[in-house]
C-alpha positions as CSV (number, residue, x, y, z in Angstrom):
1,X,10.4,16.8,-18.6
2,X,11.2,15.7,-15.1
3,X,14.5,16.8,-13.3
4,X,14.2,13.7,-11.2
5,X,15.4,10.2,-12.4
6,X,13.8,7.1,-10.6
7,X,15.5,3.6,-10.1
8,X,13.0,0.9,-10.3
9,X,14.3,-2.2,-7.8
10,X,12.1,-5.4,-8.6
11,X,10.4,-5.5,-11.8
12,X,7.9,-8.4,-11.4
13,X,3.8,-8.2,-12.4
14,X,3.8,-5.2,-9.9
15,X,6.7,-3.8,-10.6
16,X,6.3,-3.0,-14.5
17,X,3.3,-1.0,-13.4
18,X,5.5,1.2,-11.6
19,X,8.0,1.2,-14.2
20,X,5.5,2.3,-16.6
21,X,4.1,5.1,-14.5
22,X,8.0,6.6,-14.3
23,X,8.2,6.2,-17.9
24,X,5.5,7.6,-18.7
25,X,5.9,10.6,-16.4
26,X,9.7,11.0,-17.7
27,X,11.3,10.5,-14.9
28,X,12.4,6.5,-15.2
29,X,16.3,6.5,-15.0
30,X,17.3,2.6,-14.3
31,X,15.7,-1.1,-13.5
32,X,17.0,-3.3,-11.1
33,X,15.7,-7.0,-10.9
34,X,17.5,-10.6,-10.5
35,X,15.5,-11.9,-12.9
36,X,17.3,-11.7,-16.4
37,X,13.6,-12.8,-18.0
38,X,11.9,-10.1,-16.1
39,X,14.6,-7.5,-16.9
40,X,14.3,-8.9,-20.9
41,X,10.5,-7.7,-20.7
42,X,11.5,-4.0,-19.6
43,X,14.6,-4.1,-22.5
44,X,12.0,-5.1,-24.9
45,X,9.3,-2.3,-23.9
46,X,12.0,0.5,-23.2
47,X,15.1,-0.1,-24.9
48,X,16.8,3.3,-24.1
49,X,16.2,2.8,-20.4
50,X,19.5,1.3,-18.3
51,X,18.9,-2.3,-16.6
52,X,21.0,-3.6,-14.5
53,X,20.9,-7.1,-12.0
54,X,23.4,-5.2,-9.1
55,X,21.5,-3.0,-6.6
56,X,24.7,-1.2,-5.8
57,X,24.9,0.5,-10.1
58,X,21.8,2.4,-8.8
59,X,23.6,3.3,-5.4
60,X,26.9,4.1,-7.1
61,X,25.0,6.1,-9.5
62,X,24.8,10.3,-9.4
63,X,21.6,10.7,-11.7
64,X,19.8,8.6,-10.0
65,X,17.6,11.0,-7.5
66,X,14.9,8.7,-5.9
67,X,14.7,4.6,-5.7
68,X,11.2,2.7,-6.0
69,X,11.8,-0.4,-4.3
70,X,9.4,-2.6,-5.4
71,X,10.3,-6.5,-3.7
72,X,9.1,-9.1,-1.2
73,X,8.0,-7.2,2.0
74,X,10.8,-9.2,4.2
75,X,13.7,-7.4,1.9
76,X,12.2,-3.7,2.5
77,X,14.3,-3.0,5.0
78,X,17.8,-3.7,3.5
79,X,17.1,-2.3,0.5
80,X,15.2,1.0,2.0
81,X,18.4,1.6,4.3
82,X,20.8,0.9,1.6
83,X,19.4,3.4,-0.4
84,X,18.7,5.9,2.2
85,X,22.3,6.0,3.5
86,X,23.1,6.6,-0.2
87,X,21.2,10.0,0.1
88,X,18.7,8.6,-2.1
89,X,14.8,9.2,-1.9
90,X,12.6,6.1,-1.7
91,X,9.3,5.2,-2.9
92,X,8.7,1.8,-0.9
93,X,6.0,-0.4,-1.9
94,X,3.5,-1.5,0.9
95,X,4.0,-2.4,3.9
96,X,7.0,-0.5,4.4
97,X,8.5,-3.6,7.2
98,X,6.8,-6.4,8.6
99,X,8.4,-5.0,11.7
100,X,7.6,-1.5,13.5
101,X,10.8,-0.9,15.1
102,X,12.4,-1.6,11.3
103,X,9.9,1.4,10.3
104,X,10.4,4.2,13.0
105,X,14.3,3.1,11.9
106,X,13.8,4.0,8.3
107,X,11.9,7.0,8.8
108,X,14.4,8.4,11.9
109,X,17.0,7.7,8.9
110,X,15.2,9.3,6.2
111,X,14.4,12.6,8.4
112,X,17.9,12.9,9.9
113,X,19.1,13.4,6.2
114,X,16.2,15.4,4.8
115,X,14.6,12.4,2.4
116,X,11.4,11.8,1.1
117,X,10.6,8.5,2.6
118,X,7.0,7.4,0.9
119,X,4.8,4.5,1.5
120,X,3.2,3.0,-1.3
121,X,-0.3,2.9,0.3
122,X,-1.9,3.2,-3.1
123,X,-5.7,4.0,-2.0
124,X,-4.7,7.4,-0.6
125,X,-3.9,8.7,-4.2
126,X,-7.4,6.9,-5.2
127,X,-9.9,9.5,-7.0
128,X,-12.9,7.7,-5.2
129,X,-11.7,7.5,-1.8
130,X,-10.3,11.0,-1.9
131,X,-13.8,12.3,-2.5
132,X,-15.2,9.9,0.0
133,X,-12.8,11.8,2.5
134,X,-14.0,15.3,1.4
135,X,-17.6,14.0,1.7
136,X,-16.6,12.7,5.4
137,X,-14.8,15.7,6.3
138,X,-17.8,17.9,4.7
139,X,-20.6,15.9,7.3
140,X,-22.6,14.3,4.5
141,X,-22.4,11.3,7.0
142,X,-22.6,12.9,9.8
143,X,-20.2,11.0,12.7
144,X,-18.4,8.0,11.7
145,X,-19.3,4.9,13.3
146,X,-18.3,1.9,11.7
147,X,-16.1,1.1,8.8
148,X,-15.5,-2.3,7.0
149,X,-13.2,-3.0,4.4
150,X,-13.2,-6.3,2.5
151,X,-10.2,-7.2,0.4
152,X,-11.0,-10.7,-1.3
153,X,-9.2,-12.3,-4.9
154,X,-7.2,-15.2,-5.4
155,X,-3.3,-15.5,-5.1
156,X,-1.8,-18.5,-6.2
157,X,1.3,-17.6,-5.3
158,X,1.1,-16.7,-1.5
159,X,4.5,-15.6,-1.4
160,X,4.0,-13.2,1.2
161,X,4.5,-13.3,5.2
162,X,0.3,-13.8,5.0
163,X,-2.4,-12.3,3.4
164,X,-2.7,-9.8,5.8
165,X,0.8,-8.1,4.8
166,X,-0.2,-8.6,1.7
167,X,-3.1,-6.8,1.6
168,X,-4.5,-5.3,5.1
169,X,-1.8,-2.0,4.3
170,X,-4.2,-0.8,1.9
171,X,-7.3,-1.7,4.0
172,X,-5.7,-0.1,7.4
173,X,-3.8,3.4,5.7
174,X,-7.2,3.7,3.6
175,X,-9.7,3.9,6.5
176,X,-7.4,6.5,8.8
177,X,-7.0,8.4,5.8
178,X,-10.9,8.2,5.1
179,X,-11.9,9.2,9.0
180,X,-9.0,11.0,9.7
181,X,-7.9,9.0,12.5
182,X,-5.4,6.9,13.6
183,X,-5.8,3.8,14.6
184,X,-5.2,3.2,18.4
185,X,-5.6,-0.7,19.3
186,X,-6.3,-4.1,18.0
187,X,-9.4,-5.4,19.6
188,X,-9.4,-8.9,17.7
189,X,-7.3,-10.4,15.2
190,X,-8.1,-14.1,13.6
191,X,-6.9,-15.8,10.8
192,X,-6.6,-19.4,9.2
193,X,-4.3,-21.4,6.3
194,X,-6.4,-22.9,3.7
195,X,-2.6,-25.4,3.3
196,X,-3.0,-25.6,7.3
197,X,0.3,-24.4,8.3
198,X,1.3,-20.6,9.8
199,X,0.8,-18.6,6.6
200,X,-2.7,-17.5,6.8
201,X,-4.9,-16.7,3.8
202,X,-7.9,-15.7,5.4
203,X,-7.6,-12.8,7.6
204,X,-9.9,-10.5,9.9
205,X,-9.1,-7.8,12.0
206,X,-11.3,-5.4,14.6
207,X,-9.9,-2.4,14.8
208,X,-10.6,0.6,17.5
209,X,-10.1,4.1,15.8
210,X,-9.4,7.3,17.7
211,X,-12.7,8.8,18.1
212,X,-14.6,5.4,18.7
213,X,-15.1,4.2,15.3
214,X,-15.0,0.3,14.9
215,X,-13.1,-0.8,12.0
216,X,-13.5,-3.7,10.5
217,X,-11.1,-5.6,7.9
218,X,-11.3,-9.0,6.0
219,X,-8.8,-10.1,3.5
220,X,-8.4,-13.2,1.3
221,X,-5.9,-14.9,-0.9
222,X,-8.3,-18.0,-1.5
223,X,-11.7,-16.1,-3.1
224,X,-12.4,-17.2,-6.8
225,X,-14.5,-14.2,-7.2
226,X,-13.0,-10.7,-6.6
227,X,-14.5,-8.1,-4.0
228,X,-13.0,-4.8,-3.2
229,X,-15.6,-2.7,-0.8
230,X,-15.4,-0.3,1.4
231,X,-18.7,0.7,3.5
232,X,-18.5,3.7,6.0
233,X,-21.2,4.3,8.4
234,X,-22.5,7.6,9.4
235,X,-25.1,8.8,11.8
236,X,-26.9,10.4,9.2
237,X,-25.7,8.1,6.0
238,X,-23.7,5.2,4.7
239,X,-20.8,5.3,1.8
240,X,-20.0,2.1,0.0
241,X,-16.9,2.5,-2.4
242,X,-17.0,-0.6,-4.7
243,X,-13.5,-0.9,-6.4
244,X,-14.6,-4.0,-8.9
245,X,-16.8,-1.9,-10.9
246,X,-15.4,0.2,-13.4
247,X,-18.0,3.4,-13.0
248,X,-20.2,4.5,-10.5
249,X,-18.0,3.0,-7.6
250,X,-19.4,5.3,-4.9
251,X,-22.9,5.4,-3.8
252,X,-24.0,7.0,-0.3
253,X,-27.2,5.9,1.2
254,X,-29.5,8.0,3.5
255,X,-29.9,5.9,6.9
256,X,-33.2,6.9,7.4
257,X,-34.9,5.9,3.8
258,X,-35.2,2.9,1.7
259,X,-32.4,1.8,-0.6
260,X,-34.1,3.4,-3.3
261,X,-32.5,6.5,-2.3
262,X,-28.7,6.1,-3.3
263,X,-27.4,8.8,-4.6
264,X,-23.9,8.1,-7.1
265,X,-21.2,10.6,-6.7
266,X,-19.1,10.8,-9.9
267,X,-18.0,14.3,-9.9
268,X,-14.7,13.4,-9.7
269,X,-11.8,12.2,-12.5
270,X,-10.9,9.0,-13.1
271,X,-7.2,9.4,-12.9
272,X,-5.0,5.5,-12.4
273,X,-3.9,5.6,-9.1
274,X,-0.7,4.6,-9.6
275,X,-0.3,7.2,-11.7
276,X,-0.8,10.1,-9.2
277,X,1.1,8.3,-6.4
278,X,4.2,8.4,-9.0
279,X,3.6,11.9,-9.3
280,X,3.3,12.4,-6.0
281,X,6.7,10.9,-5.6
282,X,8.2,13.1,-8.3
283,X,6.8,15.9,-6.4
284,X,7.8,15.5,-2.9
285,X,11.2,14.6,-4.6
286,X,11.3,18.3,-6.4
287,X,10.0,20.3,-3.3
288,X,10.7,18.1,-0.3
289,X,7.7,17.8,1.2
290,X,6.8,15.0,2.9
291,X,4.5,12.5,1.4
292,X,1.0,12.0,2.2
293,X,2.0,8.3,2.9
294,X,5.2,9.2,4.5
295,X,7.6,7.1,6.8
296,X,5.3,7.7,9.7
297,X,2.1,6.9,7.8
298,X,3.8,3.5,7.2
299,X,4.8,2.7,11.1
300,X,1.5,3.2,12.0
301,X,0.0,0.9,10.3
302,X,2.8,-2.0,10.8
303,X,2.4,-1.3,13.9
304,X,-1.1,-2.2,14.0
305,X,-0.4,-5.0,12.2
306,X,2.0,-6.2,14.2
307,X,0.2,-6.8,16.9
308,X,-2.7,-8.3,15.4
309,X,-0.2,-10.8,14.3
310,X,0.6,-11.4,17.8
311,X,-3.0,-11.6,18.5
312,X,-3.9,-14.0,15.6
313,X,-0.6,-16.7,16.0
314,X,0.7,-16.1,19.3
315,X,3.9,-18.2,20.0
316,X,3.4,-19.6,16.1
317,X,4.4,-16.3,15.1
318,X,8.3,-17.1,15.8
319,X,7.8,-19.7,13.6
320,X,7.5,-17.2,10.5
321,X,11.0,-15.7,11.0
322,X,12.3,-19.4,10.1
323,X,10.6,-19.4,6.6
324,X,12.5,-19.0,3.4
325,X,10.0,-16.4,1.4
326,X,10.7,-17.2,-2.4
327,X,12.5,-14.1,-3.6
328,X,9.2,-13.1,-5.2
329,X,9.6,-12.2,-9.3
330,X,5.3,-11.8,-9.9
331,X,5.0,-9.3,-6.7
332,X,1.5,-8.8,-6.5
């Protein structure tokens, strides 16, 4: 049994996922939400674990070791801080502030008192893209070239700054983990509202790695038909990691023969995600090793997507700090 006990803060659609995973892995010490129906769910699933609606019973309490703060993007940073000035670890879902300087404030916090301060940037705990990496790292694709990541469902709800913070975290800590680069500057950044105001739904990104590499990213909250793909080009071969199927989700293809060449790599375990980034947690909580998504990981990438932001509404983007987000309860 776990040593550790984990808060959960925000139990919507996302956040019962994560307060499975701490369940399951016996380390799931308290729930936090608003939301008396959402909180009535958890009550109903896991009787003998503590709820609570008050943020501060996880702050005031002792056995709670690490906090999994799991609300609308724009709240991150209160909660984080709170919880980091209260000595506790936090596991913050994606992105971890819609605003750089807010991150490299976090993670100066959480290094100045010797906290794990973890990202949820999900895909880096991913089976498939992990042995995509090895395979990149090993030369099966020889350089890297290009990568293009498409990120494409429906979201009724749009209750985020744009579909971009929504979804582009994943898309942007996924591909520097893949080439093992950072990225270094925004070469174009457009976007457009399917409702026509400032909250874009449609997003696309160019991206210039260190190294050269072009990346590539597309995200949509308006596509009836979900696609999840990831294609990495080589100079000797190309990877496409196809996260909609449920087997066989990477292929590599040889540049220089006809398609009928794929080869499928599946020697690798189909382990949930979630599941090993929960562990992860749990580890880097025991040890105190910094997370592979750690509080540096997560200003890097809002800071790239900061400034495509900048690029994509220019002064509209001021008008974005006047907008009441609902206090999401189905965080995506």
């Amino acid at each position: 049994m776990s040593e550790q006990k984990i808060a959960v803060l925000g139990c919507g659609l996302w956040g019962r996922n994560i307060v499975r995973n701490f369940y399951n892995l016996n380390a799931l010490g308290m729930v936090c939400d608003l939301d008396e129906e959402n909180l009535a769910k958890v009550k109903e699933q896991y009787p003998d674990v503590k709820t609570t609606r008050d943020f501060n019973d996880i702050i005031n309490s002792d056995e709670i070791t690490g906090v999994a703060v799991v609300t609308p993007s724009h709240t991150h940073f209160k909660f984080v801080k709170a919880m980091l000035e209260a000595g506790k670890n936090v596991y913050v879902e994606k992105p971890i502030s819609t605003v750089a300087q807010e991150a490299r404030d976090l993670t100066d916090l959480a290094d100045s008192k010797g906290l794990v301060l973890m990202v949820g940037h999900l895909l880096l705990y991913h089976p498939a893209v992990n042995r995509l990496k090895m395979l990149v790292e090993d030369g099966v694709l020889g350089d890297v070239v290009y990568a293009q990541s498409d990120r494409l469902n429906i979201n009724y709800f749009k209750n985020d700054r744009s579909v971009m913070w929504d979804l582009a975290p994943h898309d942007v800590s996924m591909i520097s983990y893949v080439l093992g680069k950072n990225p270094k500057r925004v070469i174009a950044a457009t976007g457009c509202s399917s409702d026509r105001n400032d909250i874009m739904d449609i997003t696309h990104i160019s991206i210039e790695m260190e190294g050269g590499a072009i990346a590539q990213i597309s995200d949509s909250w308006i596509t009836p038909k979900k696609h999840v793909q990831l294609l990495v080009r080589g100079t000797k071969a190309t990877a496409i990691l196809d996260d909609t199927v449920m087997e066989n989700k990477l292929t590599i293809y040889d540049n220089f023969k006809n398609a009928n060449s794929e080869v499928v790599i599946s020697d690798y375990l189909e382990i949930e995600p979630l599941k090993l980034e929960c562990q992860h947690f749990i580890n880097c909580c025991e040890t105190g090793k910094k997370a592979r998504s750690d509080g540096e990981n997560g200003f890097i990438v809002v800071s790239i997507l900061e400034e495509a932001e900048k690029i994509m509404l220019g002064d509209r983007r001021n008008n974005l700090d006047e907008v009441n987000f609902a206090l999401s309860r189905t965080k995506q």
